[in-house]
N, C-alpha and C positions, 0 to 999 in steps of 0.2 A: 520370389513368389511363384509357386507350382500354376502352370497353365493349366485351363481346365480348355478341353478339345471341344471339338464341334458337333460330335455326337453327343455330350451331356449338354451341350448348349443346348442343340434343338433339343431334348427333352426337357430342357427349360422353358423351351418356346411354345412348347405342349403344355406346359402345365400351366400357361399364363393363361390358356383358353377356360382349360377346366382340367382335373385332376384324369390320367391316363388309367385305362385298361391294357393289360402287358400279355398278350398271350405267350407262353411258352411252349416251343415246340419239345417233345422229348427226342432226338434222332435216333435212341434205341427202340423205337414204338413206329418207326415210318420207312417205306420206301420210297423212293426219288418221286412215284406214281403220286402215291399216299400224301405226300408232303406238297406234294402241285394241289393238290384239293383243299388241303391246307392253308396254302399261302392262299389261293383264290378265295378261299370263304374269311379268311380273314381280312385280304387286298376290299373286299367288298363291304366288310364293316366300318371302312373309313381307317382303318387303324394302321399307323407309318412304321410307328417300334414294336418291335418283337425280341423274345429271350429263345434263344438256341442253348439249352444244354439239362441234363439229367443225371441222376446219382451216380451210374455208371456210365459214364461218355467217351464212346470209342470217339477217337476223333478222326478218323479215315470216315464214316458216317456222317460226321459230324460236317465234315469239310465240303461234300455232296452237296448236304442239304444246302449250306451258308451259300457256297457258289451259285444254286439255284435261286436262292433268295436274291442274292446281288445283282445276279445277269438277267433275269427273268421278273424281277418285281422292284419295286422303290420303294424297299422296305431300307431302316438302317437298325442294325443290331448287334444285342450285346449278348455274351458269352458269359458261362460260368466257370470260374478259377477253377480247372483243372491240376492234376498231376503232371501231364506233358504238354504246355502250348506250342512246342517248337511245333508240330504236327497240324496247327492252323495257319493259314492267310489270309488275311479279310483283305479288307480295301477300305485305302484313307477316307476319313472323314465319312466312313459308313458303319465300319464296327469297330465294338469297343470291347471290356471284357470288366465282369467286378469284380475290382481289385480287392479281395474280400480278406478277411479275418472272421474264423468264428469264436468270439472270446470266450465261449465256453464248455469250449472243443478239447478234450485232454489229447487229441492225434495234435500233434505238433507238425504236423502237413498244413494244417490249418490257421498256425499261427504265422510267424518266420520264414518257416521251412518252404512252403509253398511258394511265396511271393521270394523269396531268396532265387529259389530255383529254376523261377521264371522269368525273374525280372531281365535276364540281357536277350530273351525271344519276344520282347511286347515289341521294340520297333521294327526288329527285322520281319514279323508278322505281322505289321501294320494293325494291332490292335490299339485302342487306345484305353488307359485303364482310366475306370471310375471308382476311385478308393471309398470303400464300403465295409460297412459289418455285417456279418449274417448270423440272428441271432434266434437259437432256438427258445420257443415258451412253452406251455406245455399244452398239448393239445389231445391228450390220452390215447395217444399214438405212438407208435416206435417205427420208421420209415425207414429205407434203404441212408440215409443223409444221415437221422439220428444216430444210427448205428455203427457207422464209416468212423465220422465226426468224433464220438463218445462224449458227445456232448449232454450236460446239465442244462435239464429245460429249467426255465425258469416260472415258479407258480404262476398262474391265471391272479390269484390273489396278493402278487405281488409286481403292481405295475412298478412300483419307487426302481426296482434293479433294474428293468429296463431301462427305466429313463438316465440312471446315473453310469449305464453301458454307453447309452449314447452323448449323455455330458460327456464322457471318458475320450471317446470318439471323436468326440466335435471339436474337442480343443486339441487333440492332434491333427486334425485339418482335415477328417474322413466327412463324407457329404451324403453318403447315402445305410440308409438306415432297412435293411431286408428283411421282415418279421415272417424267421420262419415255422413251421409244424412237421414239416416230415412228409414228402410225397404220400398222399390219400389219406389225409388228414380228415377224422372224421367229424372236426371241432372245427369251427372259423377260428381267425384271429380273434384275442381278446380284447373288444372297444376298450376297456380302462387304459390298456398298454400304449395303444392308439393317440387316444384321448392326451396321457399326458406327453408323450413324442412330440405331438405335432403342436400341442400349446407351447411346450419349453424346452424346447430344443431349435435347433436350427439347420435340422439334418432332413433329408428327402425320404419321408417313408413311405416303406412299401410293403405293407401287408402278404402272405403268400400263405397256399395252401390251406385246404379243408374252404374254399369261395366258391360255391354251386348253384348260387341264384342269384339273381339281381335284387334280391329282399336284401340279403349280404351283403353284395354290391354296396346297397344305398346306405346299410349300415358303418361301413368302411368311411366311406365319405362324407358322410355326417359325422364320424369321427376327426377326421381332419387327415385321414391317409391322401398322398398324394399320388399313386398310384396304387391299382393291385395286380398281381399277376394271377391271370387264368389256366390251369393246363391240362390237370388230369378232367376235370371235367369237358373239355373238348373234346377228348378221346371217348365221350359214352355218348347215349343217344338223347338227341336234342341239343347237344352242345355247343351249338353254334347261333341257333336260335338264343339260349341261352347270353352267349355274347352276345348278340346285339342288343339285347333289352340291357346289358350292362354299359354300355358303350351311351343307351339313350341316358340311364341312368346315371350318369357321367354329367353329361351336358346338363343340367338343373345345378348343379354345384359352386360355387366359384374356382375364379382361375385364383392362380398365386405366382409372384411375383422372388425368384433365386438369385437374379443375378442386379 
């Protein structure tokens, strides 16, 4: 039986209260300055977990920022599967990394290849992986991810492939479900897709991209999303105020029960 670490446990512990708001920091968008305002406007919205990583992630930046996080705030966070993780070091039982596939990624970095190439630097980098999908829909965007990726969004009108991505998923033993759009996604996620993930599946989802209001927000989680992640919207103006009407918007929800 595969252990599941303690960084997905406490976001277990998180979602028993009420469904999570995920801010993601992009490290190519900040400096050490830049990102101390960051984590402070964030450290003050009540919020513990954060997502460190972006389409193009130098991970010398990358590495900056996390150690700031870790030494300077009580945040615990998780990483996005890059091409080089030897280039990171977190600290136990604070970060982790998704251990992702995108199944409808024709780069084959994104199948195999990636996780092949990484897998003997996750303990000597003290990452812990959270085995995940990330899966594009379509959101009438093409973003830096879509592009890399070459991945096949999948229709707005056709929630059934989603869900039968994540049955695919679930019974290989993957737990977390990342619905993505493509960095500035001018469409939210699709409630239908939403909707049937979270009734018939048994995987943790997380809606991303194209989420700019807490009207959004409320929509997500009255879906049954159990987290969303916030990011390019932080970087415009208001975006923080923003957050925290999402964060209240949170708290009306129920909690839920993973482990």
């Amino acid at each position: 039986m595969y252990h599941i670490g303690n960084v997905e446990k406490r976001i277990y512990e998180l979602r028993k209260d009420h469904p999570l708001v995920i801010p993601q920091l992009d490290p190519d968008k900040h400096t050490k300055e830049s990102a101390r305002k960051w984590f402070d406007e964030v450290e003050k919205a009540g919020i513990s977990f954060i997502v460190i990583g972006g389409s193009t992630l130098d991970p010398f930046q990358a590495q900056e920022l996390l150690n700031i996080a870790l030494k300077d705030y009580n945040f615990i966070a998780a990483l996005y599967l890059g091409n080089n993780l030897s280039a990171i070091k977190g600290e136990k039982d604070r970060t982790a990394v998704y251990w992702m596939q995108i199944p409808n990624s024709l780069n084959t970095l994104y199948g195999w290849d990636g996780l092949i190439s990484n897998s003997l630097n996750l303990e000597r980098c003290e990452l812990e992986p959270i085995p995940s999908v990330y899966v594009f829909d379509d959101r009438n965007s093409v973003g830096t991810a879509n592009w890399i990726s070459r991945s096949h969004s999948i229709p707005r009108e056709k929630p059934e492939i989603s869900l039968a991505i994540a049955k695919a998923a679930q019974y290989l033993g993957i737990r977390f479900y990342i619905m993505a759009g493509g960095s500035g996604s001018t469409n939210p996620p699709p409630l239908s897709h939403i909707e049937k993930l979270s009734k018939q599946s048994k995987l943790f989802v997380i809606p991303t991209s194209g989420i700019n209001t807490a009207e959004h927000a409320k929509e997500m989680f009255a879906a049954g999303a159990d987290a969303i992640h916030i990011g390019n919207r932080l970087e415009k103006e208001g975006g923080f105020e923003v957050l925290n009407e999402m964060v209240k918007m949170s708290k009306l929800y129920p909690g839920k029960s993973f482990l």
